[in-house]
C-alpha positions as CSV (number, residue, x, y, z in Angstrom):
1,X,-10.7,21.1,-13.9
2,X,-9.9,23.0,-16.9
3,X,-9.8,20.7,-19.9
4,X,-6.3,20.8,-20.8
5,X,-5.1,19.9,-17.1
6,X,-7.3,16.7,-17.1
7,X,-5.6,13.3,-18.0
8,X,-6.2,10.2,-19.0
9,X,-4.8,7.9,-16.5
10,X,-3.9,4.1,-16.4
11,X,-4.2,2.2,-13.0
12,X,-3.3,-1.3,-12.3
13,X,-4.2,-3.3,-9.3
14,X,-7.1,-0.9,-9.2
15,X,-9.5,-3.1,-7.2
16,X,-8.4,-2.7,-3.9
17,X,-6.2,-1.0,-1.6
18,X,-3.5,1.6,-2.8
19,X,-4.7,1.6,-6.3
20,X,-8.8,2.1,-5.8
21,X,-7.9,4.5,-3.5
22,X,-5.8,6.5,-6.2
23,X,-8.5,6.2,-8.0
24,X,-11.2,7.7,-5.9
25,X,-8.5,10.4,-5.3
26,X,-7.4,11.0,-9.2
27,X,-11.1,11.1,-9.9
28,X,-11.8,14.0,-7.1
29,X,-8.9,16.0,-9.4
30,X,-10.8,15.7,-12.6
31,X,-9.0,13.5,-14.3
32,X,-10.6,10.2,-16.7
33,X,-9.6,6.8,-15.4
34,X,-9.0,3.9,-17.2
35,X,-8.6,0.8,-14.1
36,X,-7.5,-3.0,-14.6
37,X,-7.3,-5.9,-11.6
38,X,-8.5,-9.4,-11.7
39,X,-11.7,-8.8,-9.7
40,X,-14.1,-6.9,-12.5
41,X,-16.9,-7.0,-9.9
42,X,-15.4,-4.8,-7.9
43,X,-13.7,-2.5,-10.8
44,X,-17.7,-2.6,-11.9
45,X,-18.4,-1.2,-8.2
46,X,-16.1,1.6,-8.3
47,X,-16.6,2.4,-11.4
48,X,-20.6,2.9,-10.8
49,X,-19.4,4.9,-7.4
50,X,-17.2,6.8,-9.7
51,X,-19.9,8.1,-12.3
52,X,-22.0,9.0,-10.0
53,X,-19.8,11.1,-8.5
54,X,-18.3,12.3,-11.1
55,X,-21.1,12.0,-13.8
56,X,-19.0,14.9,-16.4
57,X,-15.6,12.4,-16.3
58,X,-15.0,9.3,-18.1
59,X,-14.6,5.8,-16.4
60,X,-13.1,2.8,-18.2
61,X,-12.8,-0.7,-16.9
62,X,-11.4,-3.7,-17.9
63,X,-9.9,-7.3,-16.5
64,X,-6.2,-7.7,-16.3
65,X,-3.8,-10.1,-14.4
66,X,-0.3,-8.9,-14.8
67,X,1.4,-12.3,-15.4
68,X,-0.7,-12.9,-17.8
69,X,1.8,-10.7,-20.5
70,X,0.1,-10.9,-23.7
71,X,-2.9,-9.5,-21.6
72,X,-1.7,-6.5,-20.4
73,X,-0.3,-5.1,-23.8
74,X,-3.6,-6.2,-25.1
75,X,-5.5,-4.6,-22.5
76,X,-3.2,-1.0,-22.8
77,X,-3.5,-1.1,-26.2
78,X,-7.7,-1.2,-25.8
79,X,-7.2,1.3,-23.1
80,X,-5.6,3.6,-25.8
81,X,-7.7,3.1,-28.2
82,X,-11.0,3.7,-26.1
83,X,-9.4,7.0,-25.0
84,X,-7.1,8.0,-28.2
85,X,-4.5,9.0,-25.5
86,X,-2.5,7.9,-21.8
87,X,-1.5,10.3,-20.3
88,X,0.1,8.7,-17.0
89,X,0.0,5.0,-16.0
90,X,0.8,4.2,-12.7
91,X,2.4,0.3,-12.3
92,X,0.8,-0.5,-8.9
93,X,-0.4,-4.5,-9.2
94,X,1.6,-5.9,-7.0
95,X,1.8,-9.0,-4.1
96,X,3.0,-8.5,-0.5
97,X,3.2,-12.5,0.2
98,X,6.8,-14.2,1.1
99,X,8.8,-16.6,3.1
100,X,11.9,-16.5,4.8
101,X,14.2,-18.3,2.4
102,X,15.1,-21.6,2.6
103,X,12.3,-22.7,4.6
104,X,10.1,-24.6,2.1
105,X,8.3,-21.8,0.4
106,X,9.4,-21.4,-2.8
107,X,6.3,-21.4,-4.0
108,X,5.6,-18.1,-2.3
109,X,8.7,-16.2,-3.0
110,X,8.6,-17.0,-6.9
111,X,5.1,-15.9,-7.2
112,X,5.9,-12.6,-5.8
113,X,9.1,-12.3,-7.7
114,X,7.1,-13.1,-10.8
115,X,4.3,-10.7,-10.2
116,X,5.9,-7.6,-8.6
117,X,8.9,-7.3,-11.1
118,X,8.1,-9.8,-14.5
119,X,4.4,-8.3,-14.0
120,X,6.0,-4.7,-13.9
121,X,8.4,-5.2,-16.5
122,X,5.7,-5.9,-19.0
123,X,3.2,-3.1,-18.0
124,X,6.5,-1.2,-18.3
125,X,6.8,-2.1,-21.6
126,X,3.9,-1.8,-22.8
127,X,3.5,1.9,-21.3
128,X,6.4,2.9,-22.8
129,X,5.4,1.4,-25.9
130,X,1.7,4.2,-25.8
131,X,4.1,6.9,-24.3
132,X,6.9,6.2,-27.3
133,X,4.3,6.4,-30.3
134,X,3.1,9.6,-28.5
135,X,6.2,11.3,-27.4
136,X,4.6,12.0,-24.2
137,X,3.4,10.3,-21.2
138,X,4.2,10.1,-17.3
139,X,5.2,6.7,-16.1
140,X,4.7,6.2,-12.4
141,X,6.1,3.1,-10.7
142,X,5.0,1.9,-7.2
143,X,8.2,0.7,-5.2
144,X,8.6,0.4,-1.5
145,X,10.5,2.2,0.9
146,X,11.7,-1.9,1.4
147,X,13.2,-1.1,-1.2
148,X,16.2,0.7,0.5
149,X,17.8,-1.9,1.8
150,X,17.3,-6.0,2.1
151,X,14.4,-6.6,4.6
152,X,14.7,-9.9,7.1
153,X,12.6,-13.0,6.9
154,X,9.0,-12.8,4.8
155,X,9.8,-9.5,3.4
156,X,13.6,-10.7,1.9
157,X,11.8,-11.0,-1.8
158,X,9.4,-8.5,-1.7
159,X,12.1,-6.1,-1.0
160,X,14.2,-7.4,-3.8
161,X,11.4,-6.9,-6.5
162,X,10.4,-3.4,-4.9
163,X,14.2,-2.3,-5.8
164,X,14.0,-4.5,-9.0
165,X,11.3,-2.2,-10.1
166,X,12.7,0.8,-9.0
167,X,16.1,0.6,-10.2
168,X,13.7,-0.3,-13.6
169,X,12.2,3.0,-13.8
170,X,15.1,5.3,-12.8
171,X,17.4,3.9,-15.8
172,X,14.2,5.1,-18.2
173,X,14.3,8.5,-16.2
174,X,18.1,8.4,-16.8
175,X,17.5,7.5,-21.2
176,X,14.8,10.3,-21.3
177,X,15.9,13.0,-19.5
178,X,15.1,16.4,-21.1
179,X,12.2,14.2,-23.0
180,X,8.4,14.6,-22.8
181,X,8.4,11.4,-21.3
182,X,8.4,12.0,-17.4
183,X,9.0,8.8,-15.0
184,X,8.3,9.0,-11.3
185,X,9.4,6.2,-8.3
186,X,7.1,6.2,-5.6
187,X,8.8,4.8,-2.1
188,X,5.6,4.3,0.5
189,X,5.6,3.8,3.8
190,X,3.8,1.7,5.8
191,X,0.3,2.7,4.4
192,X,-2.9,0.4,5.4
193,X,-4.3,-1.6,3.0
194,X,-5.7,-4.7,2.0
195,X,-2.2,-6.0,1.4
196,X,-1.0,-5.7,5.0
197,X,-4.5,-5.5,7.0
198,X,-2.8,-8.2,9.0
199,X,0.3,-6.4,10.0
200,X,-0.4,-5.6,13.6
201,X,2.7,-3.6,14.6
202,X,4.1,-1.8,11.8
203,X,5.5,1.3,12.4
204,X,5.0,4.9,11.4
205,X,1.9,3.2,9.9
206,X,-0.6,5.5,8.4
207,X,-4.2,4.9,7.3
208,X,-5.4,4.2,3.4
209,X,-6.7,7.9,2.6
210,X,-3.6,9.7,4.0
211,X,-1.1,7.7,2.5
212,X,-2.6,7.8,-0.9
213,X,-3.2,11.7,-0.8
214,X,0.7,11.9,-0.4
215,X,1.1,9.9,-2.9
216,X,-1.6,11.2,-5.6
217,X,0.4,14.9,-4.1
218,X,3.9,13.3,-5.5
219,X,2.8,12.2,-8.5
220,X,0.5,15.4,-9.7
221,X,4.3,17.0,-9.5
222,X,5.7,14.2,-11.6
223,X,8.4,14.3,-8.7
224,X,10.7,11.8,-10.2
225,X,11.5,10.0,-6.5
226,X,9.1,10.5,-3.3
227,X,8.9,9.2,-0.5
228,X,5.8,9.0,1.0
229,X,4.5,10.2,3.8
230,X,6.9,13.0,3.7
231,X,6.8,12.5,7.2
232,X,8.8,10.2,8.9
233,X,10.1,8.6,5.2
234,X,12.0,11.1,4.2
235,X,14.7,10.8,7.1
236,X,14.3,7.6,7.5
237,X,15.0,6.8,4.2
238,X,18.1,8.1,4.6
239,X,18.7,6.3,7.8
240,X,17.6,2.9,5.9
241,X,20.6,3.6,3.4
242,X,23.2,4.6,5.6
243,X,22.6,3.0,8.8
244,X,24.6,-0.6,9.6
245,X,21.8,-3.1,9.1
246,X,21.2,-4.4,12.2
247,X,20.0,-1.0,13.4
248,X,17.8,-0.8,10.5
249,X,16.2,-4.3,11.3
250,X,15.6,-3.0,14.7
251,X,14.3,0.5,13.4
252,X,11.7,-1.0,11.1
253,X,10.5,-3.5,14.0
């Protein structure tokens, strides 16, 4: 990759799943990683599979649990510093666990809601902070295509903190338009991962490598709203939005 097309670029959650499969896929483009999650062994792993992949690219690694807030500004900040630039960072930590409302777990639901939007909201801010200072810099944000409408029983708050985050990102896209700050919304599908390896019947479901190459795809465009796959998402997307609800409940299973 010619030097001024490589990036610096900030993953979170980058231990398992979506994110250290973005990884593995950014890496195969060229570009130096700096990756954050809770589990350093396994950021250690990847990072040692990385190098020796990719011996001529830069790897950076360090521990980060998104509620912990003072963390992650400390943690971008080092991140900065080590690299003298971000380029990109791509808000990805998340937590897929839930109740149906009402029936005892609250527990559950406010973990996720805490995580997946509070946790976002502050790697948000501290992003924006780098990409401010710099005037430049491509925030991504992982949403959900849940995020379209309000999803039934376990799924209710995970929804609600996908469009939370989303809705988040598109009013900085709206404040920075004809900026050099880019901000992208990423709607998955159902994409295998660690996340939902229990899932047994989810539809249109795709494995790990192809989802992510759609969305590594949407975000080397700095498309500022995919969804992802293309294919079926797109059109049912728009179904999701438009449709009376209980034909979306029976359309997503």
């Amino acid at each position: 990759m010619p030097a001024d097309s490589r990036k610096t670029i900030l993953i979170t959650g980058a231990s398992s799943g979506l994110g250290e499969e973005m990884a593995r896929q950014f890496a195969a483009l060229g570009h130096d990683l700096a990756l954050c999650a809770r589990r350093t062994d396994r950021l250690e792993t990847l990072r040692s599979q990385l190098l020796a992949r990719h011996p001529s690219q830069r790897f950076e690694v360090r521990a980060l649990d998104v509620n912990d807030h003072e963390q992650v500004f400390e943690v971008f900040g080092a991140f900065k510093d080590d690299f003298g630039t971000i380029d990109r960072v791509v808000v990805n930590a998340g937590l897929g666990k839930g109740a149906p409302i009402g029936t005892g777990r609250f527990d559950a639901n406010k973990e996720t809601a805490i995580t997946n939007f509070i946790g976002a909201l502050a790697q948000t801010e501290a992003a924006m902070e780098i990409f401010r200072e710099q005037d430049a810099g491509h925030l991504v944000m992982i949403s959900s295509m849940s995020a379209m409408r309000g999803m039934p029983r376990t799924a209710t708050t995970y929804a609600a903190t996908k469009a939370g985050v989303a809705h988040l990102a598109e009013g900085l896209r709206a404040e920075l338009m004809g900026s050099p700050i880019k901000v992208s919304v990423i709607y998955p599908g159902y994409i295998r991962s660690e996340m939902n390896e229990r899932v047994k019947n989810a539809p249109f479901i795709v494995g790990t490598e192809k989802g992510v190459r759609a969305i590594v795809e949407a975000v080397e465009k700095e498309k500022p709203r995919a969804h992802v796959p293309a294919w079926p998402w797109v059109p049912v997307g728009a179904a999701m939005r438009h449709l009376p609800l209980p034909l979306v409940r029976r359309l997503l299973g």
